[in-house]
DSSP file (Angstrom, degrees, kcal/mol; ACC not computed):
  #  RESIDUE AA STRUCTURE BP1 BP2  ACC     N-H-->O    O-->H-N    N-H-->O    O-->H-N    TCO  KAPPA ALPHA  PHI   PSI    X-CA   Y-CA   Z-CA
    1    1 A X              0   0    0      0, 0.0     2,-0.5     0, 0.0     0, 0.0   0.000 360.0 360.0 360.0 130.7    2.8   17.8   -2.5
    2    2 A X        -     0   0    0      1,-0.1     3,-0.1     3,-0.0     0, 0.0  -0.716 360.0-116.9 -91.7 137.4    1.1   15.0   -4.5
    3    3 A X        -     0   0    0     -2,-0.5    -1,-0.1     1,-0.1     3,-0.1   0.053  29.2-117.8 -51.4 147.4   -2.2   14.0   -4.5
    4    4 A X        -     0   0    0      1,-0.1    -1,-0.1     0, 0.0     2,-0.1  -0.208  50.5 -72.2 -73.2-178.8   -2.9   10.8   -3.4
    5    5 A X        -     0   0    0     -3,-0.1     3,-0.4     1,-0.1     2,-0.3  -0.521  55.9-105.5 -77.8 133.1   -4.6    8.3   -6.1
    6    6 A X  S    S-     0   0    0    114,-0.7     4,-0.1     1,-0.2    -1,-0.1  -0.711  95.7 -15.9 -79.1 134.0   -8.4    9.1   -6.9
    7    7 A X  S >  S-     0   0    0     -2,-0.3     3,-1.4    28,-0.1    -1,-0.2   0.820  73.4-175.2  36.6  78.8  -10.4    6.6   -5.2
    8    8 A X  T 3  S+     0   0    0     -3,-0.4    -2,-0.1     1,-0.3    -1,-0.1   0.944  88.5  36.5 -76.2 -31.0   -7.6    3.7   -4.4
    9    9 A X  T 3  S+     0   0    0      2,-0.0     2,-0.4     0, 0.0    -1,-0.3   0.322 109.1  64.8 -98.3  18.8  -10.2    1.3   -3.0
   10   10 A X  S <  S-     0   0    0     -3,-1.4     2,-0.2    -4,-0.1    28,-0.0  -0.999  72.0-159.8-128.5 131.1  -13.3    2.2   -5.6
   11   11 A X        -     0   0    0     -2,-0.4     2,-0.4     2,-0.0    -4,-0.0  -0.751  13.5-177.0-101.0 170.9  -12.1    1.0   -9.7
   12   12 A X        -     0   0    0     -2,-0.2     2,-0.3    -5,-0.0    -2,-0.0  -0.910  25.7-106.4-156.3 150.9  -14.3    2.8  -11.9
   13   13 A X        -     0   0    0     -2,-0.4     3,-0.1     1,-0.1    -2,-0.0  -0.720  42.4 -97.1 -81.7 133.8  -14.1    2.3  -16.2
   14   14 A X        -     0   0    0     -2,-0.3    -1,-0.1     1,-0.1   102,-0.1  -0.153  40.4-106.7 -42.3 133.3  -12.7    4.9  -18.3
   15   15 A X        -     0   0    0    100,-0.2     2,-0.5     1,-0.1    -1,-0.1  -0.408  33.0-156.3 -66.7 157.8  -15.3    7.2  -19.8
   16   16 A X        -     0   0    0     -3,-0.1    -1,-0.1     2,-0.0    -2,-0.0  -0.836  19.2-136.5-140.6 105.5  -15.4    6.2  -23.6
   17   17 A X        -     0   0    0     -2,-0.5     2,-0.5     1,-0.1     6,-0.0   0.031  11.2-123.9 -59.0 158.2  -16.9    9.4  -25.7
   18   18 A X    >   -     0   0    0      1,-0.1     3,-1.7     4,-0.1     2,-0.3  -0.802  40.4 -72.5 -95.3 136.0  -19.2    9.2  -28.2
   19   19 A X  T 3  S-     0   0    0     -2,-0.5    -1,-0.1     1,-0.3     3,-0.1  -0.330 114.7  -3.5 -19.6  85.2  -18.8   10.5  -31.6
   20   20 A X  T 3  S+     0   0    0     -2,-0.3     2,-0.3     1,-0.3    -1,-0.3   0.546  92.0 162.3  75.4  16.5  -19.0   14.1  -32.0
   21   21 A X    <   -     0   0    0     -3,-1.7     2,-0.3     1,-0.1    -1,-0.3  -0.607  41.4-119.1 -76.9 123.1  -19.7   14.4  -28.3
   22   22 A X    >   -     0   0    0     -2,-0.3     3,-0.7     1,-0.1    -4,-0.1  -0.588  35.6 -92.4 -73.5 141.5  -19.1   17.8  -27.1
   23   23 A X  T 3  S+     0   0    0     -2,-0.3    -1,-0.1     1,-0.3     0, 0.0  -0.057 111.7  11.4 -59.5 126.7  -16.3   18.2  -24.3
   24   24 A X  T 3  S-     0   0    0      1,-0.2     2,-0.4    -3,-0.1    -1,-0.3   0.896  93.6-176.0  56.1  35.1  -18.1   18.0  -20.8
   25   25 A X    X   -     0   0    0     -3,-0.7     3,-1.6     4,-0.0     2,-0.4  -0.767  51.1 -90.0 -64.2 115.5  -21.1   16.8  -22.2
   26   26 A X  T 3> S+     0   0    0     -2,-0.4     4,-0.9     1,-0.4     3,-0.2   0.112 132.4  45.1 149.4 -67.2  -24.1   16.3  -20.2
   27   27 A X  H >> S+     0   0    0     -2,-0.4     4,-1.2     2,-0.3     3,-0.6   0.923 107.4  56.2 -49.7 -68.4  -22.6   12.3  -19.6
   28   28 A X  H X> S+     0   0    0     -3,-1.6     4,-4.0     1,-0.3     3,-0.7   0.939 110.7  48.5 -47.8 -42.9  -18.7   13.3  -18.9
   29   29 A X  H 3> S+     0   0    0     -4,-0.4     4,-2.3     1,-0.3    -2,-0.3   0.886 109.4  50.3 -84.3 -35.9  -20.2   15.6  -15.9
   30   30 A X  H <X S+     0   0    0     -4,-0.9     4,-1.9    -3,-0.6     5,-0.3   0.676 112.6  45.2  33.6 -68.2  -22.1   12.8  -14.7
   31   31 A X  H <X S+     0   0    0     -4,-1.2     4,-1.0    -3,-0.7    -2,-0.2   0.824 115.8  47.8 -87.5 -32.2  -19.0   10.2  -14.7
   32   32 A X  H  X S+     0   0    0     -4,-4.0     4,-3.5    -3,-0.2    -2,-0.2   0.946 109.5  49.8 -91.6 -35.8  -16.9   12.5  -13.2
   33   33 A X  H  < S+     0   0    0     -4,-2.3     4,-0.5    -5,-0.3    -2,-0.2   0.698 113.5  47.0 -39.7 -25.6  -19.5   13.6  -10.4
   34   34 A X  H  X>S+     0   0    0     -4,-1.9     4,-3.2     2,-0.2     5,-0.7   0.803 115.4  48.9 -61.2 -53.6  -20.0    9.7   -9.7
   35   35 A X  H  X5S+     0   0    0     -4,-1.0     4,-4.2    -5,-0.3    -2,-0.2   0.978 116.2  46.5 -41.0 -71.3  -15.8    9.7   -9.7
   36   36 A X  H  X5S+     0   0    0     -4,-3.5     4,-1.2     1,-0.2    -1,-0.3   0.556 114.8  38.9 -41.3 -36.7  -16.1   12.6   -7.4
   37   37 A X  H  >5S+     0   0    0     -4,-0.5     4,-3.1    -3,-0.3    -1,-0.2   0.625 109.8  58.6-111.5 -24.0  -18.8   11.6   -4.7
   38   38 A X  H  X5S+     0   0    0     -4,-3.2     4,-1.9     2,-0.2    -2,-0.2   0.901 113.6  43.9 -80.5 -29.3  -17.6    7.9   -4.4
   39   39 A X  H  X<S+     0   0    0     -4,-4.2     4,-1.8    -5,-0.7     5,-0.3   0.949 110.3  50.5 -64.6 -58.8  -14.2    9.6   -3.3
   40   40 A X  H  X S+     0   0    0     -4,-1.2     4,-2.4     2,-0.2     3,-0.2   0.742 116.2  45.2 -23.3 -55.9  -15.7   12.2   -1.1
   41   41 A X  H  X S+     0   0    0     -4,-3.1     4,-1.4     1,-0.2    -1,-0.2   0.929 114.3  49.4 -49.4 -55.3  -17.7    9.1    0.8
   42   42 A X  H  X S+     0   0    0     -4,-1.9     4,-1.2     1,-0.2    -1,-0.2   0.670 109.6  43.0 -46.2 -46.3  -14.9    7.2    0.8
   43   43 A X  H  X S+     0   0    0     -4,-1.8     4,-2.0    -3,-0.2    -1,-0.2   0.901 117.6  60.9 -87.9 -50.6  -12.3   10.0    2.5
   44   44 A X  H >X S+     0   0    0     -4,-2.4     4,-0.9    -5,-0.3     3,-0.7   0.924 102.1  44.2 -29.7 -71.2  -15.8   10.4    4.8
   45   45 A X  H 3X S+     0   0    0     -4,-1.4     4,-4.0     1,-0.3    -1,-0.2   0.840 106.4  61.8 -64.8 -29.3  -15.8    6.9    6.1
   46   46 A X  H 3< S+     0   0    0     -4,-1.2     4,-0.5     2,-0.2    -1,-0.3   0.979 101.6  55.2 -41.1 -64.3  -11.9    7.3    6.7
   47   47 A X  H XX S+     0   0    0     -4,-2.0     3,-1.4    -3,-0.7     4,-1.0   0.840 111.9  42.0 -38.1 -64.7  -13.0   10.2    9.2
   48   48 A X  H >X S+     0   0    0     -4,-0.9     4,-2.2     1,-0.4     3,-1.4   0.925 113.7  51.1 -75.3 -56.4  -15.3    7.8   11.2
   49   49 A X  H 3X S+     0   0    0     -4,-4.0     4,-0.5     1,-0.3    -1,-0.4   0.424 107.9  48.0 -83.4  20.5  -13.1    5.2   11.2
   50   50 A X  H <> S+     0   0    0     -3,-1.4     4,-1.2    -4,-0.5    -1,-0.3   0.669 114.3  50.3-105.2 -42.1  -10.1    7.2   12.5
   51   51 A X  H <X S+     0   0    0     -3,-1.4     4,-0.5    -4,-1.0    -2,-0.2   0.710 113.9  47.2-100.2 -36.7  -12.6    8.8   15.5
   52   52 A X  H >X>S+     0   0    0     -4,-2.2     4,-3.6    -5,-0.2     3,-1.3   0.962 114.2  47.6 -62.9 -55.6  -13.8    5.1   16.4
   53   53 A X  H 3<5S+     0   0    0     -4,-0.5     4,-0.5     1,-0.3     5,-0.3   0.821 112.9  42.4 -62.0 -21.8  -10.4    3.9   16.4
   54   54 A X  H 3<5S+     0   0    0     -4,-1.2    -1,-0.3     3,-0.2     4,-0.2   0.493 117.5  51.6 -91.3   0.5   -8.9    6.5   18.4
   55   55 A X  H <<5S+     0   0    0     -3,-1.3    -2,-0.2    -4,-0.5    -1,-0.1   0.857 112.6  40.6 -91.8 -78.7  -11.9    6.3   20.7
   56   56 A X  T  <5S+     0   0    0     -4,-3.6    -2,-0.2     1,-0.2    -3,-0.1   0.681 125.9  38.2 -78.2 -12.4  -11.9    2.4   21.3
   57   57 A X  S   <S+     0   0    0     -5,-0.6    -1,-0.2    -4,-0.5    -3,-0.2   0.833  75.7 120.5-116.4 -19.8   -7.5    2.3   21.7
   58   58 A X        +     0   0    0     -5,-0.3     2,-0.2    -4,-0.2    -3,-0.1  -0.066  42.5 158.0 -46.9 147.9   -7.0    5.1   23.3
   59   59 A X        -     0   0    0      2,-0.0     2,-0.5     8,-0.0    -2,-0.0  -0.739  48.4-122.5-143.5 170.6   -5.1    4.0   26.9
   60   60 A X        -     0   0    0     -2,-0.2     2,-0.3     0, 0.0     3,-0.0  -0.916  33.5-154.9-123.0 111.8   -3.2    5.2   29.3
   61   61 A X        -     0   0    0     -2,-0.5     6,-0.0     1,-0.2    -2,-0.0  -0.652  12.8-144.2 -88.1 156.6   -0.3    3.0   29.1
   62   62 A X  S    S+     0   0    0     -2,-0.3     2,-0.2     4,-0.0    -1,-0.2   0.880  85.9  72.9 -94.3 -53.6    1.6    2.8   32.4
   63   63 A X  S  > S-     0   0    0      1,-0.1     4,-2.4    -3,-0.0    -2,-0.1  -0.515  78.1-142.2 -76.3 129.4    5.1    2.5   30.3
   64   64 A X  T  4 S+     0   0    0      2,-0.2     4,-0.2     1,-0.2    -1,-0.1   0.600 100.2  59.9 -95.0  -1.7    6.2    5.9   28.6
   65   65 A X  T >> S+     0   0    0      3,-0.2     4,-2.3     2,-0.1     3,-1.1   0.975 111.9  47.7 -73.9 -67.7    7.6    4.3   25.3
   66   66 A X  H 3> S+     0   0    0      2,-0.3     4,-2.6     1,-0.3    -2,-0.2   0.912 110.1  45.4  -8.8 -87.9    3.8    3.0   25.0
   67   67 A X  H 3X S+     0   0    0     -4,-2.4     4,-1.6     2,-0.2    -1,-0.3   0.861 116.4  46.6 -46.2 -23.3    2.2    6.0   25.6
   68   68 A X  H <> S+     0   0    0     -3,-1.1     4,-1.8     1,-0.2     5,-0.4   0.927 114.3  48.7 -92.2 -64.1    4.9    8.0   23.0
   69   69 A X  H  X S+     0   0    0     -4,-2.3     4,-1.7     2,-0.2    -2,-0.2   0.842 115.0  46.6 -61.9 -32.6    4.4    5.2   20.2
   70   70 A X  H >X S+     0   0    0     -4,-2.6     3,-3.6    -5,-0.3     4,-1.4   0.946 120.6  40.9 -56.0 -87.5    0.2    5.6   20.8
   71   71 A X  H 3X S+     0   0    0     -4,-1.6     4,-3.2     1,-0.3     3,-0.4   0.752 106.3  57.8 -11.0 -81.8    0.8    9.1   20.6
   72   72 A X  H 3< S+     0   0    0     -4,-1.8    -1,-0.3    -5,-0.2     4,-0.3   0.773 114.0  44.4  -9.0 -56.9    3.2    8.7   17.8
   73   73 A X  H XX S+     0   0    0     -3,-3.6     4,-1.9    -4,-1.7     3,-0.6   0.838 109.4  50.1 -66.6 -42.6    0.1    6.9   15.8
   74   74 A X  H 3X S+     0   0    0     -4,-1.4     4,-3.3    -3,-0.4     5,-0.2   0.816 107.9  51.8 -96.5  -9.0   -2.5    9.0   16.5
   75   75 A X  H 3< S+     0   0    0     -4,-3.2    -1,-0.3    -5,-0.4    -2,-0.2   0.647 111.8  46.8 -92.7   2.2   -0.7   12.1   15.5
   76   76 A X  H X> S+     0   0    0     -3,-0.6     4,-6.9    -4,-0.3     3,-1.0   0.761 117.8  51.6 -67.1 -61.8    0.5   10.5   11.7
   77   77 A X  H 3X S+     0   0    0     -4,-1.9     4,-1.7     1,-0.3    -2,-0.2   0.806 110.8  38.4 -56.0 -41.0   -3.2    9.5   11.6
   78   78 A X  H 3X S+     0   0    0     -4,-3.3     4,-1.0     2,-0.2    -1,-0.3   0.668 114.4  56.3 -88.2   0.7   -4.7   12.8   12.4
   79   79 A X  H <> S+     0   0    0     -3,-1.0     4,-1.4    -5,-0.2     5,-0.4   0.870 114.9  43.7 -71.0 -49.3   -1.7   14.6    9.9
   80   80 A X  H >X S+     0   0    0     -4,-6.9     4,-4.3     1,-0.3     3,-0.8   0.979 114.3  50.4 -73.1 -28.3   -3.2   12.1    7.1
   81   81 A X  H 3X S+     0   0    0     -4,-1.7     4,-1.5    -5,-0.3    -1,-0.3   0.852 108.2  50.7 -69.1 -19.1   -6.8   13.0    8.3
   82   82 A X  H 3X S+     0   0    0     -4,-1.0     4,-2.1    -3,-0.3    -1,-0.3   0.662 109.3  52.2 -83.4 -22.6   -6.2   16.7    8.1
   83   83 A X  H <X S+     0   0    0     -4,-1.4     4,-3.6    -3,-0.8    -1,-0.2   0.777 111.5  44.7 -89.2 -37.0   -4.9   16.3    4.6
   84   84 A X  H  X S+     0   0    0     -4,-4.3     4,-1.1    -5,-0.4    -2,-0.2   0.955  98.9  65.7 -80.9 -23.9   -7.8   14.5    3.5
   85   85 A X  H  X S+     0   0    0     -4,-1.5     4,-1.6     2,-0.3     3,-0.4   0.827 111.3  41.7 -46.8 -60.0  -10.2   16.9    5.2
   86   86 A X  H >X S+     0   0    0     -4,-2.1     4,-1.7     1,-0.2     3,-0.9   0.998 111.8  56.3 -61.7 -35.0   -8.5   19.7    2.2
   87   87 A X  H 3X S+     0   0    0     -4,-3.6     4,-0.8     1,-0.3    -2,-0.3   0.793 109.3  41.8 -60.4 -34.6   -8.8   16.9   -0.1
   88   88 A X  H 3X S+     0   0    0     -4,-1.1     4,-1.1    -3,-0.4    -1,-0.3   0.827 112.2  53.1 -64.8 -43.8  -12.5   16.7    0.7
   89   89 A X  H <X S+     0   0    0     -4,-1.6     4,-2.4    -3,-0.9    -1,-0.2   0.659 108.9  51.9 -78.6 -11.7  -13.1   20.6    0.7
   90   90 A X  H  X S+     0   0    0     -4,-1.7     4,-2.0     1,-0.2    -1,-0.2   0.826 106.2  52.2-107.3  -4.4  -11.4   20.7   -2.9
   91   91 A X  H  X S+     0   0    0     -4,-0.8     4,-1.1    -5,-0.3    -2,-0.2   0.573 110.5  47.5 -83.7  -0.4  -13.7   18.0   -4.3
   92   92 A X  H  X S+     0   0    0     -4,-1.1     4,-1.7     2,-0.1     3,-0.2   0.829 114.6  48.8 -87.4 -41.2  -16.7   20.1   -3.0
   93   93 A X  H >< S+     0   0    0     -4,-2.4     3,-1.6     1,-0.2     4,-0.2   0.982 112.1  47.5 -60.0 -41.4  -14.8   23.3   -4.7
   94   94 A X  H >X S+     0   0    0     -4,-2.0     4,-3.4     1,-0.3     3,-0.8   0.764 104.5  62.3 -69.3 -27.5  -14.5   21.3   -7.8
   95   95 A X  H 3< S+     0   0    0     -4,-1.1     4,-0.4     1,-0.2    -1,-0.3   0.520 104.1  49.9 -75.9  -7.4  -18.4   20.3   -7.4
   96   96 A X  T << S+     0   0    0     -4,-1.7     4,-0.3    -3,-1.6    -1,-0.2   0.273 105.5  53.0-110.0  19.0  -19.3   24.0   -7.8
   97   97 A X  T X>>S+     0   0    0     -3,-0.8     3,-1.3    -4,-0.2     4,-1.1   0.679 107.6  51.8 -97.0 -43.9  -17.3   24.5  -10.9
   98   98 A X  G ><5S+     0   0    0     -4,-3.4     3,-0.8     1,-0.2    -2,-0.2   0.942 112.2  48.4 -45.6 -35.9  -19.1   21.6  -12.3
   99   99 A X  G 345S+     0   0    0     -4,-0.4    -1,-0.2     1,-0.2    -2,-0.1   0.918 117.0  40.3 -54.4 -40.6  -22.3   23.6  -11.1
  100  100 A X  G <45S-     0   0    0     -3,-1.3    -1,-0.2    -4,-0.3    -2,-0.2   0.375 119.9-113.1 -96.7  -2.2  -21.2   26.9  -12.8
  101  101 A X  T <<5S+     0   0    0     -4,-1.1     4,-0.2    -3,-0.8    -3,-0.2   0.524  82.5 118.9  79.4 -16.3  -19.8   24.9  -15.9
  102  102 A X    > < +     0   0    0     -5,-0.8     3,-1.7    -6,-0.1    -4,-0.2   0.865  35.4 115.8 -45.5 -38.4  -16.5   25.6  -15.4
  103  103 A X  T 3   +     0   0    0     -6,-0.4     3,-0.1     1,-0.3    22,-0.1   0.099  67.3  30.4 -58.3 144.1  -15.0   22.3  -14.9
  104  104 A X  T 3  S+     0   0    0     20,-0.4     9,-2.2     1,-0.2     2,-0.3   0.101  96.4 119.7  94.0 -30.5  -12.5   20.6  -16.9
  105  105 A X  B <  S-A  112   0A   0     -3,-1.7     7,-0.3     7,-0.3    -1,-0.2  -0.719  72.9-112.8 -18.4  89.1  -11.2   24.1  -17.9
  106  106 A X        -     0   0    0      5,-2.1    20,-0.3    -2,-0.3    -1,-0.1  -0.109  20.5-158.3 -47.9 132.9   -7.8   25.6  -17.3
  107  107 A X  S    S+     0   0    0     18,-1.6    -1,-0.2     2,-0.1    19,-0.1   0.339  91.9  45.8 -97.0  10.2   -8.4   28.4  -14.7
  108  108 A X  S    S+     0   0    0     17,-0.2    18,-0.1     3,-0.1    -2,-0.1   0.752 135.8   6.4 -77.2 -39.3   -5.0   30.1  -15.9
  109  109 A X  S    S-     0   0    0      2,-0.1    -2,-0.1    18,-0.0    17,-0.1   0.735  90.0-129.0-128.0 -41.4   -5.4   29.8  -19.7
  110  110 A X        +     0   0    0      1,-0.2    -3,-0.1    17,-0.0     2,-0.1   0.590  58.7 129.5  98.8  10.3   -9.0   28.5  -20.3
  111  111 A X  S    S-     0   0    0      1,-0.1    -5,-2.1    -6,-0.1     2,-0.6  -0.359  71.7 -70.1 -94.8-177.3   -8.3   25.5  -22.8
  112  112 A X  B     -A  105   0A   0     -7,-0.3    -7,-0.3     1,-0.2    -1,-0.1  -0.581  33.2-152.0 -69.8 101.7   -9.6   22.0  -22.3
  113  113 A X        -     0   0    0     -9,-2.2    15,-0.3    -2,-0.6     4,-0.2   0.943  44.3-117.1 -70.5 -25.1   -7.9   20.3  -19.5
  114  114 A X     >  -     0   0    0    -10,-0.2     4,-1.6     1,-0.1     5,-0.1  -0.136  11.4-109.4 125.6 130.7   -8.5   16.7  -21.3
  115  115 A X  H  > S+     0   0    0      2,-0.2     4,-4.6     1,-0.2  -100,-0.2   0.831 115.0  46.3 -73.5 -36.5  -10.6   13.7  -20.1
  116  116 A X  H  4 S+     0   0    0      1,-0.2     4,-0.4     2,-0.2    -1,-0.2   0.908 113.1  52.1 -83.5 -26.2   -8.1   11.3  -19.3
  117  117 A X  H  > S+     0   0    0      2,-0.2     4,-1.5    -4,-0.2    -2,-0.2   0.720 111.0  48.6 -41.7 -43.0   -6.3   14.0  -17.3
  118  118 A X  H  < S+     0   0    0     -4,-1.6    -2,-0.2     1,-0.2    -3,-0.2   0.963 113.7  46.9 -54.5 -61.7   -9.7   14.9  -15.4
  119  119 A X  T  < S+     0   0    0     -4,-4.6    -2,-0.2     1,-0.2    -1,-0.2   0.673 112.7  50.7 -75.2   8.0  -10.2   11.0  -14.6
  120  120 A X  T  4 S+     0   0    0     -4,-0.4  -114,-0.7    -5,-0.1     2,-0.3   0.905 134.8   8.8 -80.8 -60.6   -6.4   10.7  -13.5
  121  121 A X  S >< S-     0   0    0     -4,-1.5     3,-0.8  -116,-0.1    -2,-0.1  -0.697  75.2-168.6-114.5  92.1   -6.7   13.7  -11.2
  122  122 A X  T 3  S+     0   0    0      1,-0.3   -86,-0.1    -2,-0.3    -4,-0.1   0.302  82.9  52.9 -72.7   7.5  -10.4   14.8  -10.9
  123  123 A X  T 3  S+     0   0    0     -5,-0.1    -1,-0.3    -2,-0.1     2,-0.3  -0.321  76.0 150.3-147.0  65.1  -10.0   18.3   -9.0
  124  124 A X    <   -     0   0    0     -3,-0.8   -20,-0.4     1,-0.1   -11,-0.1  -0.639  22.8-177.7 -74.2 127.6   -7.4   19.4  -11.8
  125  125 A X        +     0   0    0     -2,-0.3   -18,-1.6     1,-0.1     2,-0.5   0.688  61.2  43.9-106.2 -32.7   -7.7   23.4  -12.2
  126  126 A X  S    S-     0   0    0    -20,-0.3    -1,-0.1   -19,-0.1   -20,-0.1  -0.720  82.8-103.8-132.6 175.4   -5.4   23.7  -14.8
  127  127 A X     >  -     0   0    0     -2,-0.5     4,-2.4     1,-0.1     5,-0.2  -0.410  48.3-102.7 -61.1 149.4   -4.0   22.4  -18.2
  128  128 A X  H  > S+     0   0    0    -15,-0.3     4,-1.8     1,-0.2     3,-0.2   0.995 119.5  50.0 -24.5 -89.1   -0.7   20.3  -18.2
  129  129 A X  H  > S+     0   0    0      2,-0.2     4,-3.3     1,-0.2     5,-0.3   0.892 106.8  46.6 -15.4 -60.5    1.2   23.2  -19.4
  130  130 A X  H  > S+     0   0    0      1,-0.2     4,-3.4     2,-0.2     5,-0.2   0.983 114.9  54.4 -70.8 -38.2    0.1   26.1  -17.1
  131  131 A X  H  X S+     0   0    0     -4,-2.4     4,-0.6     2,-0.2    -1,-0.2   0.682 103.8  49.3 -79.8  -3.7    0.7   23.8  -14.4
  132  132 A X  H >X S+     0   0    0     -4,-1.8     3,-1.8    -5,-0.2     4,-1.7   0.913 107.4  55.3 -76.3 -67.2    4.1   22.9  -15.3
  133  133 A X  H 3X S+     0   0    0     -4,-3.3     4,-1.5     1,-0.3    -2,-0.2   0.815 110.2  49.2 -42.4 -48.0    5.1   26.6  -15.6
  134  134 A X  H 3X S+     0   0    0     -4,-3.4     4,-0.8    -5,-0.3    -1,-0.3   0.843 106.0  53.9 -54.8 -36.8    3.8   26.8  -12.0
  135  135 A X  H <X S+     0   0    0     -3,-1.8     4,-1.7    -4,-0.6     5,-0.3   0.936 115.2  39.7 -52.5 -49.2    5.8   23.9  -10.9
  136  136 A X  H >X S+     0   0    0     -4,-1.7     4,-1.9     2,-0.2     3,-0.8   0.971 115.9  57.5 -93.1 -69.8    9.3   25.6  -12.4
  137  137 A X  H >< S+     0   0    0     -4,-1.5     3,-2.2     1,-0.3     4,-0.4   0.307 106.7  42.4 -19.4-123.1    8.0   28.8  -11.0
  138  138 A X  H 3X S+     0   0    0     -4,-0.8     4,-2.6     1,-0.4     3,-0.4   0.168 116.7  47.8 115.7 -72.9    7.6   27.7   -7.6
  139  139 A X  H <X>S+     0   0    0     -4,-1.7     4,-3.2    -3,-0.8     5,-1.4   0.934 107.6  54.4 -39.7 -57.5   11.1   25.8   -7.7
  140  140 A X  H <<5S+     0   0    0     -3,-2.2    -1,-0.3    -4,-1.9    -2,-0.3   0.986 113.1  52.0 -52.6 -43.3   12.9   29.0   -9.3
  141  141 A X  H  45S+     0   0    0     -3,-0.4    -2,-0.3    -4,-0.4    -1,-0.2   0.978 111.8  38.1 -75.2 -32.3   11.2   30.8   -6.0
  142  142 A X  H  <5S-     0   0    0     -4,-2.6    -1,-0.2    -5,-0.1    -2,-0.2   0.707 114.8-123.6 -87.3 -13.0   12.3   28.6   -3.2
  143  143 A X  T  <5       0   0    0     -4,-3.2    -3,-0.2    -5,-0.3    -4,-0.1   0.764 360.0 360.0  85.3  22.0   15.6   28.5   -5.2
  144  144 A X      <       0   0    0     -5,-1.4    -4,-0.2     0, 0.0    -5,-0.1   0.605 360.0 360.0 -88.9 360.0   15.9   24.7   -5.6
């Protein structure tokens, strides 16, 4: 399943390293912790406004096509909130590999996952690579 776009509604400038800047320097973790908390808010306020709206429209419509299209809505809407609710729980794991210094790190192989890679998807666990080989792995098991 693909991640949705980090932080569609927030636009943010590309980090631009400095010269002889070491990888996940004191600055990168910084820019991607900003990246990281303005999504997290964001996927927050989603929450609240999903529990107001279903609050203030819930009905009991007299007509049973009504009641199954309400229905219909609030169960897509709580499928996308449940999805962002992991999405939220894997930018908090990702904010305790930045704590431990992990971050930005392949956790299969250990290499550099790559700045512009980070700021495309910001709670990347592994390198391009290892995570291609998981993709065709994966496929090869379910036999598509």
């Amino acid at each position: 399943m693909a991640n949705p776009a980090p932080i569609e509604s927030h636009t943010y400038k590309p980090y631009k390293e400095k010269k002889g800047e070491e990888y996940m320097s004191e600055g990168q973790i910084k820019h991607f912790t900003e990246i990281l908390e303005t999504w997290k808010t964001e996927l927050m306020s989603e929450v609240d406004r999903t529990v107001d709206h279903m609050k203030d429209e819930a009905a009991n419509f007299p007509d049973p096509a009504d009641r199954a299209t309400q229905e219909e809505e609030f169960s897509l809407e709580l499928r996308t909130r449940d999805r962002e609710r992991k999405l939220i729980k894997k930018i908090d794991d990702t904010m305790a590999l930045m704590s431990s210094g992990e971050y930005g790190y392949c956790e299969t192989c250990g290499v550099e996952i790559g700045l512009r890679m980070m700021e495309a998807r910001p709670t990347a666990t592994q390198c391009i690579d290892c995570k291609s080989l998981d993709e065709i792995k994966e496929k090869q098991t379910r036999g598509k």
